[in-house]
C-alpha positions in Angstrom: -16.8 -42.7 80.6 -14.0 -45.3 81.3 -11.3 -42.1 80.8 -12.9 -40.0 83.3 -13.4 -42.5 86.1 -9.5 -43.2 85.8 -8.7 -39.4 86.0 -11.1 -39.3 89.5 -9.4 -42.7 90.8 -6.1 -41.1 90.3 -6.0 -37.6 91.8 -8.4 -38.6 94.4 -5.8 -41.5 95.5 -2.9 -39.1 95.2 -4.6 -36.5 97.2 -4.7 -39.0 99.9 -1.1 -39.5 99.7 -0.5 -36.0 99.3 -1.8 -35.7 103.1 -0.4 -38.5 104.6 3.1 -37.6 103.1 2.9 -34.2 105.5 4.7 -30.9 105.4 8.4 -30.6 104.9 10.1 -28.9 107.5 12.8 -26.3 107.5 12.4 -24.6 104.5 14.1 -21.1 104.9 12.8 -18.1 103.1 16.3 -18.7 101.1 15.3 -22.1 100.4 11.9 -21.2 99.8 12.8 -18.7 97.1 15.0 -21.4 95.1 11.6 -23.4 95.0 9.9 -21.1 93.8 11.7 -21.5 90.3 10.1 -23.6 87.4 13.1 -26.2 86.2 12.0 -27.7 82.5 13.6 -30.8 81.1 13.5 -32.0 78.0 14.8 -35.0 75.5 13.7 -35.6 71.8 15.0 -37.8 69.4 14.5 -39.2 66.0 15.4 -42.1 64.1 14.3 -43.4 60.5 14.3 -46.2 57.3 14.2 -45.4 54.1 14.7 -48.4 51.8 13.7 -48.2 47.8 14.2 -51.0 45.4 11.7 -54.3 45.0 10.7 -53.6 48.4 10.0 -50.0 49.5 10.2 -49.2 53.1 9.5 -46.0 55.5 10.1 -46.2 59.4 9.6 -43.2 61.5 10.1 -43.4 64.8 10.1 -40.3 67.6 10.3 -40.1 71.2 9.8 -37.4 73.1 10.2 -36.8 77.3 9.6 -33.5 78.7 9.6 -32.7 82.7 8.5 -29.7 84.9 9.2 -29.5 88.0 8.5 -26.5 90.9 8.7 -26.7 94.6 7.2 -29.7 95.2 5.3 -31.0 92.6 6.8 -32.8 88.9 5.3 -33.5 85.9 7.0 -35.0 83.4 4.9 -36.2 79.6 6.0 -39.1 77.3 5.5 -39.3 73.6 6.3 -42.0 71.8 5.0 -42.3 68.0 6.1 -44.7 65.1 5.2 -44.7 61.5 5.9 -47.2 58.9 4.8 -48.3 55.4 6.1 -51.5 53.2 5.1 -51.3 49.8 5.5 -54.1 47.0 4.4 -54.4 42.9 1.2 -54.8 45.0 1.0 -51.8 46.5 1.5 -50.3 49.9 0.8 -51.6 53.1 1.0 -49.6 56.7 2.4 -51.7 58.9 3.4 -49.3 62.2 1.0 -46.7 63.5 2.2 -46.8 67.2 1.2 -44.2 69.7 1.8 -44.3 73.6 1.3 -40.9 75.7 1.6 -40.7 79.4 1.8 -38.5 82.1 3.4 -38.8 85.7 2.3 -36.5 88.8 4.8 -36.9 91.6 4.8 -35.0 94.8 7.5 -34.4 96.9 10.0 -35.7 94.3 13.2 -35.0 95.7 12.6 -36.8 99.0 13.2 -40.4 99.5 10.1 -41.6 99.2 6.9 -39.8 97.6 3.9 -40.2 96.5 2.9 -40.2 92.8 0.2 -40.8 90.1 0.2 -41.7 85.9 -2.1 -42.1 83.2 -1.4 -43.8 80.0 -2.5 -43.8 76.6 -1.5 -46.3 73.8 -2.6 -47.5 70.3 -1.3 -50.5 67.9 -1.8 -51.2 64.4 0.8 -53.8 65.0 -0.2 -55.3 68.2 -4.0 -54.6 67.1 -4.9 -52.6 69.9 -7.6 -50.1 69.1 -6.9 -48.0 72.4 -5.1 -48.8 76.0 -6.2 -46.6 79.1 -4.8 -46.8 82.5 -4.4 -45.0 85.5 -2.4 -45.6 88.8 -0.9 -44.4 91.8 1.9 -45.2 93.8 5.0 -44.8 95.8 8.2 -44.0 94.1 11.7 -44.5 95.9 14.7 -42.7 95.0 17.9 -44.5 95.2 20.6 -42.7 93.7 21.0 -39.1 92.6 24.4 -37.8 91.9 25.5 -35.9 88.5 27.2 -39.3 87.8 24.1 -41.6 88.5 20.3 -41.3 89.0 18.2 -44.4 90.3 14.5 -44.7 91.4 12.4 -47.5 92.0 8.6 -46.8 91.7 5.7 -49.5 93.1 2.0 -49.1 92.6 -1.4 -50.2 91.7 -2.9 -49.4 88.1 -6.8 -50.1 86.5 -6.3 -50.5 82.9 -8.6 -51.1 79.8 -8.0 -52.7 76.8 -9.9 -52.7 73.1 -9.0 -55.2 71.0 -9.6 -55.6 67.4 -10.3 -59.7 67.1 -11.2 -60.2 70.8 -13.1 -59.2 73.4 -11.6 -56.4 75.7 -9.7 -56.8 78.6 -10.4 -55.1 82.2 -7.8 -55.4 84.9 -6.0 -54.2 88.0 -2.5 -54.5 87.9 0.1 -54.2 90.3 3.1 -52.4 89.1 6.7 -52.0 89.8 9.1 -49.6 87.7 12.9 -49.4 87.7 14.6 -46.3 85.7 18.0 -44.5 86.0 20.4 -42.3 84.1 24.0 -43.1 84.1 26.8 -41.0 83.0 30.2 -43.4 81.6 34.0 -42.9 80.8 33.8 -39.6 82.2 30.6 -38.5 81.0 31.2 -39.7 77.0 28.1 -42.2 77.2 24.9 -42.0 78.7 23.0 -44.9 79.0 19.3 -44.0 80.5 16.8 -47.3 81.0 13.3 -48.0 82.3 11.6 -51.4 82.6 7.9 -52.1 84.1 6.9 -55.2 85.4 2.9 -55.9 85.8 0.8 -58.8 86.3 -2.7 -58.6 86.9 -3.7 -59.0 90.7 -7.3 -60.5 88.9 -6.4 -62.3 86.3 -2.5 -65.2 87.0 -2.5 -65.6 83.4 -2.1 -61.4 82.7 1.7 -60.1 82.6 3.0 -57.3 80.7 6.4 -56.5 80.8 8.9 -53.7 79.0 11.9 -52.1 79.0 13.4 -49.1 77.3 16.9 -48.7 77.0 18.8 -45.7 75.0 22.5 -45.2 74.6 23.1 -41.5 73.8 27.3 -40.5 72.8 27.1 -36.8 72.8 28.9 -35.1 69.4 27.6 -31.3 70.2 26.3 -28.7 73.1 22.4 -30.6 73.2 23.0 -32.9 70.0 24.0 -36.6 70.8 24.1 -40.1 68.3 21.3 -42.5 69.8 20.4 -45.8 70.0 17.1 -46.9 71.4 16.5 -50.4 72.2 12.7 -51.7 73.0 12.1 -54.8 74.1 8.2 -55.9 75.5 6.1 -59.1 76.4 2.4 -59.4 77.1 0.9 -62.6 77.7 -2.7 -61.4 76.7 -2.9 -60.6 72.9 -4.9 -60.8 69.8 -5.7 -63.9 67.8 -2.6 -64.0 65.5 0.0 -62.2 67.2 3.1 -62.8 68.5 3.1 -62.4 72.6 7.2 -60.9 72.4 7.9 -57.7 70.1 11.7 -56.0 69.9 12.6 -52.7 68.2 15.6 -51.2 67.8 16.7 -47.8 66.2 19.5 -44.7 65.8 19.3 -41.5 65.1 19.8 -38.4 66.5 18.3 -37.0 70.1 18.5 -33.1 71.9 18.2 -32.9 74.9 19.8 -29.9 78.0 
């Protein structure tokens, strides 16, 4: 199966980078015993349309990042689902049945550079994707981490698979690069948070996918903030009939700690 030779590429690669990253030194049995705790990190937030009239209309997006984190490994899961229906005289029709899950591995996180792995998991009724697997690994780079900023910069290689609906599937190995940071703003009233891939496909020129994520979050209670999510992607490689740009934008509410 395609999904378990991705799982084998990826912890096999990151085991080797595991090794070659070697053994931190220094650790005290003080420091050792702060380690040892299990931090958990979570954001979730929902946003939605309801229209009613000559043309009905339900949107109902989610998003959903949760991180854990102990000594020196991280994991941190994405889940991002959308559902929408338009319905005429004629009836209804579903237009957005969106899914993307993935999950990051990353090893000796809090260093400046460190190894790490992902898998990824995506459907589109809009995009007509049947299913999306990939799997990487990389090196990530952290630039800035302050309670006012946090920057990283993350380079790797990824296999990915995808199923079409009108055309044939596509198989390729893509060479990724991924900016993200959280920034706090007039003393810690805003936070914008953003995260953009870039990857072309080292085996195909004519491959490119790109995407970024952006989300404005205003804060109105302890965990409780207003938010704005902005999603904006390309890919040069669709199906017959569909648009190669696609741009979403919500509000709603997110909680996060």
């Amino acid at each position: 199966m395609l999904q378990g030779k991705i799982v084998l590429f990826v912890f096999s690669l990151l085991f080797l980078l595991q090794n070659a990253s070697g053994q931190d030194k220094g650790i005290t049995p003080d420091t050792r015993i702060a380690m040892d705790s299990l931090h958990i990190q979570y954001f979730v937030s929902a946003t939605g349309l309801i229209q009613s009239g000559n043309v009905e209309r339900v949107l109902l997006p989610t998003l959903s990042n949760i991180s854990f984190s102990k000594n020196k490994f991280e994991v941190r899961q994405t889940f991002n689902y959308s559902y929408g229906t338009i319905g005429t005289i004629n009836g209804k029709i579903k237009l957005e049945d969106e899914l993307l899950v993935r999950t990051e591995l990353a090893v000796f996180q809090k260093k400046r550079f460190y190894p790490y792995s992902w898998g990824l998991y995506e459907k589109s009724n809009i995009r007509n994707i049947t299913e999306r697997w990939l799997g990487g690994v990389g090196v990530g780079i952290n630039i800035l981490n302050t309670k006012q900023h946090v920057l990283s910069f993350r380079n790797g290689i990824a296999y990915e698979e995808t199923i079409f609906r009108g055309r044939e599937s596509s198989e390729v190995l893509r060479y990724s690069s991924r900016v993200a940071g959280s920034h706090w703003l007039f003393r810690r009233k805003i936070n914008l948070s953003h995260e953009t891939y870039i990857q072309p496909a080292i085996n195909k020129s004519d491959d490119l996918r790109f995407r970024t994520v952006c989300r404005i979050n205003i804060p109105i209670w302890k965990h409780i903030a207003l938010t704005t999510l902005i999603d904006k992607g390309y890919e040069s490689v669709v199906d017959f009939g569909k648009k190669k740009n696609n741009f979403f934008m919500s509000y709603g509410l997110s909680i996060t700690n």
